[in-house]
N, C-alpha and C positions, 0 to 999 in steps of 0.2 A: 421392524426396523426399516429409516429409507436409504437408499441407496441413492451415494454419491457418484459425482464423477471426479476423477485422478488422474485427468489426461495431463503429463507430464510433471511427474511430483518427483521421479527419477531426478528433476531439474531442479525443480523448486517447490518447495513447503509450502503449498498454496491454502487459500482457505476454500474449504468447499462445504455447504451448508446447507441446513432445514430449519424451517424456525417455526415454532408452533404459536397462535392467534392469540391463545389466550397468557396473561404474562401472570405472575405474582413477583411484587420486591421482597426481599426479603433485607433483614440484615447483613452485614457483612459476616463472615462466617471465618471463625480463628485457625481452621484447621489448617492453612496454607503458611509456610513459611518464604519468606522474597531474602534470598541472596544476591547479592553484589558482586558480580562476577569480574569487572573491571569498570575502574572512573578514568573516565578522560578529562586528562589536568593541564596538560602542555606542549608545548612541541616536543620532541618533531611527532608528538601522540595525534590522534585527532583529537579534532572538539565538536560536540553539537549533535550527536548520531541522531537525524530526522527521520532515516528507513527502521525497515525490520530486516533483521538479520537473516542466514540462512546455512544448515547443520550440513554433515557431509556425513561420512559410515563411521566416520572415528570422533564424531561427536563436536569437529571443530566448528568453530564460526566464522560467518565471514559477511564485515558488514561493512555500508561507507559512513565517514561521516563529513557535514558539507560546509564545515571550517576546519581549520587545524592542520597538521602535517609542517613541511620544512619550510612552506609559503604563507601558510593558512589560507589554504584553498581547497584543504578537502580531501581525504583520504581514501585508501580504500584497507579494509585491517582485516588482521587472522585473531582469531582469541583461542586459544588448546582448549583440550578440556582438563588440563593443568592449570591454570590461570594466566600461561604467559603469552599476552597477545604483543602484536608485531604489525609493522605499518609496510604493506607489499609496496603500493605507491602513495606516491604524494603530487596531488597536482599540484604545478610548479607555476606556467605560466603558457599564453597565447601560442602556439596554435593546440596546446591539450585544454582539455574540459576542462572547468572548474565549478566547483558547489556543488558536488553531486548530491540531488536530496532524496532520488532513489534506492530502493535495495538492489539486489543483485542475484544473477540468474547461470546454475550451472549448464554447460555442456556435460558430454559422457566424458569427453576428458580432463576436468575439472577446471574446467579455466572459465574463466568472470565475465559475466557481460552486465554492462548496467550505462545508463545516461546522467548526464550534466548540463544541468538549465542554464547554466551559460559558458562562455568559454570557445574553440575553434577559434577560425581564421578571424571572424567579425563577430563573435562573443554572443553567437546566438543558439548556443549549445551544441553538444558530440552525443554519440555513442559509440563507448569503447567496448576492448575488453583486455584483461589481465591474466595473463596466462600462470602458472603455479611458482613462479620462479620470480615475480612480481614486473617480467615484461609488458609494458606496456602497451596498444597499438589504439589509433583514432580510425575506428570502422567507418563512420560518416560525419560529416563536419555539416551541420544546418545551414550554416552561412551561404553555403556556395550558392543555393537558390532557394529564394523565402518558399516558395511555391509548393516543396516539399514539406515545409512545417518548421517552427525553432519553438528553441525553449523547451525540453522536453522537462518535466518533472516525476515523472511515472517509470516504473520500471519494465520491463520485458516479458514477452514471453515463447517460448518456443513450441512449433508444430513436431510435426513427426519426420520432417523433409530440414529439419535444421535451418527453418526459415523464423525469423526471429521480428515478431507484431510488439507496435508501442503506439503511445499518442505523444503529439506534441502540443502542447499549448496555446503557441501561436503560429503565425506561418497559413499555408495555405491562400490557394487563388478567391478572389474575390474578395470576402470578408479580410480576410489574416484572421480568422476565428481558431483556428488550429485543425490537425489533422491527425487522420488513422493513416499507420505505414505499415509498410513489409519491408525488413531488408533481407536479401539473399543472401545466400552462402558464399555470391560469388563480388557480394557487398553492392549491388545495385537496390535502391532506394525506390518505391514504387509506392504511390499513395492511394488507398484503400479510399478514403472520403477526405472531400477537406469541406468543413462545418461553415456554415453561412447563418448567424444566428438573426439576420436582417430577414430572414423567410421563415421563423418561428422555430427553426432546427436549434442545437445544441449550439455551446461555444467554450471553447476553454477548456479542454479535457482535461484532469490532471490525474486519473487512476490508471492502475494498473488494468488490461483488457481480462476478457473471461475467455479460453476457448474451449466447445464443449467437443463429446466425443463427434458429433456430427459435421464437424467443422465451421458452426456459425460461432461467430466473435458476440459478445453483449459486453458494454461499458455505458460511461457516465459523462456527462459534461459537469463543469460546476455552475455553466451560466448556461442563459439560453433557452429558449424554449417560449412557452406562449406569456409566460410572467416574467421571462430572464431570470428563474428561478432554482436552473436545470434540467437534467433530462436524462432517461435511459434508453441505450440504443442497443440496436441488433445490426449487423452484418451477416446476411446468411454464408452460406459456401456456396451459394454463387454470383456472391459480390452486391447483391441487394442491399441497398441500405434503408432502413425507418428509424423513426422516433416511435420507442414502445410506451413513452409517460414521458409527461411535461407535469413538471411540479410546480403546483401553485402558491408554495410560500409559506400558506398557515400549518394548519393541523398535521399537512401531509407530510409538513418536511422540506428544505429548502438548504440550498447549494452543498449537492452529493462532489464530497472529496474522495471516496474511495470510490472500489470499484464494485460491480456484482457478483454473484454467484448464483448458481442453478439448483434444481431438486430435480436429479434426473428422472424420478418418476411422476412427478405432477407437471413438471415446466414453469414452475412457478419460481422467480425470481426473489435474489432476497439482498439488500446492502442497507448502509447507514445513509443519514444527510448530518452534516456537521453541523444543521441550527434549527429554526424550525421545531412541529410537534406543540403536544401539548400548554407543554410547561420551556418552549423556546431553548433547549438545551440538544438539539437533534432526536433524531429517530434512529428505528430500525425498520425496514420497509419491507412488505413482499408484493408482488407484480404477477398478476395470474396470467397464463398465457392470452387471456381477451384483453389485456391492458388493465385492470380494476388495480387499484392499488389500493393497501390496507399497512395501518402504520402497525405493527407489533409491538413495539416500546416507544412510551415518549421520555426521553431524560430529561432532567433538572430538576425532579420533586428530592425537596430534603434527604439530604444523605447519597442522593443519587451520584451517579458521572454526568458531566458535561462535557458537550461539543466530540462524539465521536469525527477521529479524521481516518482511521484507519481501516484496513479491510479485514470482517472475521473470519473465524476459522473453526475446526470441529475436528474430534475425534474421532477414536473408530468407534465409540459408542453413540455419536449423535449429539454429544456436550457440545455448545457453542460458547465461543470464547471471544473476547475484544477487548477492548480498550477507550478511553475517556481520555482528553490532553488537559480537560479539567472537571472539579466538581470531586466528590467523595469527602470523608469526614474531615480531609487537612486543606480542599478546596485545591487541591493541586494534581489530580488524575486520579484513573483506576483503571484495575482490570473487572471486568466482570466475567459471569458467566449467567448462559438458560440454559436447564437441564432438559432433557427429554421429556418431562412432564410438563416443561414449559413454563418452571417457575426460573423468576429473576432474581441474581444476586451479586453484590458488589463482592468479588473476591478478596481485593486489595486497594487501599487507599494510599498511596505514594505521600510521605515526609521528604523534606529535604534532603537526608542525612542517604537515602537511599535514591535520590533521581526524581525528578518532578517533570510532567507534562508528557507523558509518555504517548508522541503524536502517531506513531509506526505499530502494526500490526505484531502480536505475537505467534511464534511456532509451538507445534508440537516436538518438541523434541523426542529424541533416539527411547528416550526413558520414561517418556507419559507427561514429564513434566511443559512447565511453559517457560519459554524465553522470550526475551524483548528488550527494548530499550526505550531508555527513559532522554530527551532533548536537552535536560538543565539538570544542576544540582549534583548529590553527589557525596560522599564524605569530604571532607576538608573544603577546599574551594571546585569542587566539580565539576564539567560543563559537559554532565549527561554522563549514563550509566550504560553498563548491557546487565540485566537482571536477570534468575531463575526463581521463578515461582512454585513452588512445591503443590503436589492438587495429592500427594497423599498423606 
């Protein structure tokens, strides 16, 4: 068996993975049943849930979605493990965030933190957090100086010192390519790299960061690099920065939306690209520590998923799990999974009537099962689902 790293799962349901070289597809496989846990239909509900959620010890949920609420601007909601979900906040208007398209990230004291691509004083996005009682507060407002980074669209994550790393999109000196941050506890802002993709580095970050137990950061650009194709980087712990792979577009995979993940015992990196591969429906990548990279799955052959956006995930057995925003037998998402032997299989293929385009990462939930959410669709008139996937 290999052995993951779990540095702060206390916080958040992260995905942490191994992927084995050789693939097999299989058919989609009936033994899973998908519940519809809640549809988002109106206000003051949200609309549009584009994160992946995240569980707490009583099995609640708590996810954003990045329209809808009393403005439609974007909510942040609780879902029981009764069914009855509740809208903590609603972005309303200027100087609070709005559209948040991130998930969100606990404290030990359960209180929310997550970002909003646009919205602050000049609409060039915040990170807040929400406290259990649905108080609001705007941690850092981008606007105030581009130089720090705007637009975040990735969500958070936290060290062991309650210091809390993100990327932003845009922003940053020189280019405005975007930037890696740290904000304190004591909420001072402090920029890790800001990307220049005019010198063949990254540009555009939009996943979530990886930190491993040693304290180097690895993430993704979606632009950038020696083809503008993307890139995977490293930040050590002590502030180094490189480009570990520059993607060239074809075979190998081309504009990574999510973020990485490590194999603590090899070093060997593993994440999606949203196109590219094969059959031009995205990859799944691994990155050996010399830089070599090898695609493990190409999507978009018949029956397959298309266009992975999200980040995978793995049990404690070593199952790997993710998601497709299209492609499977109804052409409108899937979940898949690779077993430990390394065969490939389409879990679940999304219809309407249950949520379609499922662009957000799923967890492992308190119970084995899988949760997530789907952007569209829905029973009745829809606009996006939070689903349970049964794997017994």
């Amino acid at each position: 068996m290999r052995h993951f790293s779990h540095l702060g799962t206390s916080r958040y349901l992260g995905p942490f993975v191994v992927l084995l070289a050789a693939l097999c597809i299989s058919l989609p496989s009936s033994a899973q049943t998908l519940t519809v846990l809640h549809t988002f239909q109106s206000r003051p509900d949200g609309l549009t849930p584009v994160a992946a959620v995240i569980m707490d010890e009583n099995d609640t949920l708590y996810g954003t979605t990045a329209r809808g609420g009393m403005a439609s601007q974007g909510t942040v909601y609780k879902l029981e493990s009764n069914g009855d979900e509740s809208v903590l906040h609603s972005f309303v208007r200027r100087p609070d965030g709005l559209g948040p398209e991130a998930g969100l990230v606990f404290d030990s004291a359960h209180n929310l933190y997550g970002t909003t691509e646009i919205g602050g004083s000049l609409g060039k996005g915040t990170i807040f957090k929400v406290e259990p009682d649905g108080t609001e507060t705007i941690l850092h407002d981008f606007s105030m100086n581009p130089a720090l980074g705007a637009n975040p669209v990735a969500g958070l994550i936290f060290d062991n010192s309650s210091n809390l790393y993100g990327t932003a999109q845009n922003g940053g000196d020189q280019a405005q390519d975007g930037t890696v941050f740290k904000l304190t506890p004591a909420g001072d802002l402090i920029v890790l790299h800001a990307f220049n993709g005019r010198t063949s580095d990254g540009r555009n970050p939009m996943a979530k960061l990886f930190l491993d137990t040693a304290g180097n950061f690895y993430g993704t650009t979606y632009q950038g690099g020696t083809h503008n194709r993307g890139t995977v980087f490293e930040i050590d712990a002590g502030g180094t920065y490189r480009v570990v792979y520059r993607f060239a577009g074809g075979a190998d995979g081309k504009w990574p939306s999510a973020g990485v993940i490590i194999d603590i015992t090899s070093g060997n990196l593993y994440g999606t690209t949203s196109q590219g591969g094969a059959h031009n429906g995205g990859t799944v990548f691994k990155i050996d520590p010399s830089g070599n990279e090898t695609v493990v799955h190409s999507f978009g052959a018949r029956g397959d998923g298309q266009f992975p956006q999200a980040d995978l995930v793995t049990d404690g057995a070593g199952n790997i799990y993710g998601t497709t925003v299209m492609g499977g037998a109804s052409q409108q998402g899937t979940v898949f999974k690779i077993d430990t032997a390394g065969n490939y299989s389409v879990l679940h293929s999304f219809r309407m009537r249950e949520g379609v385009m499922p662009g957000a990462a799923v967890i492992i939930g308190n119970d084995g099962n899988l949760y997530g959410t789907t952007s569209a669709g829905g029973p009745g008139n829809g606009s996006g689902t939070v689903f349970k996937l049964s794997l017994q």
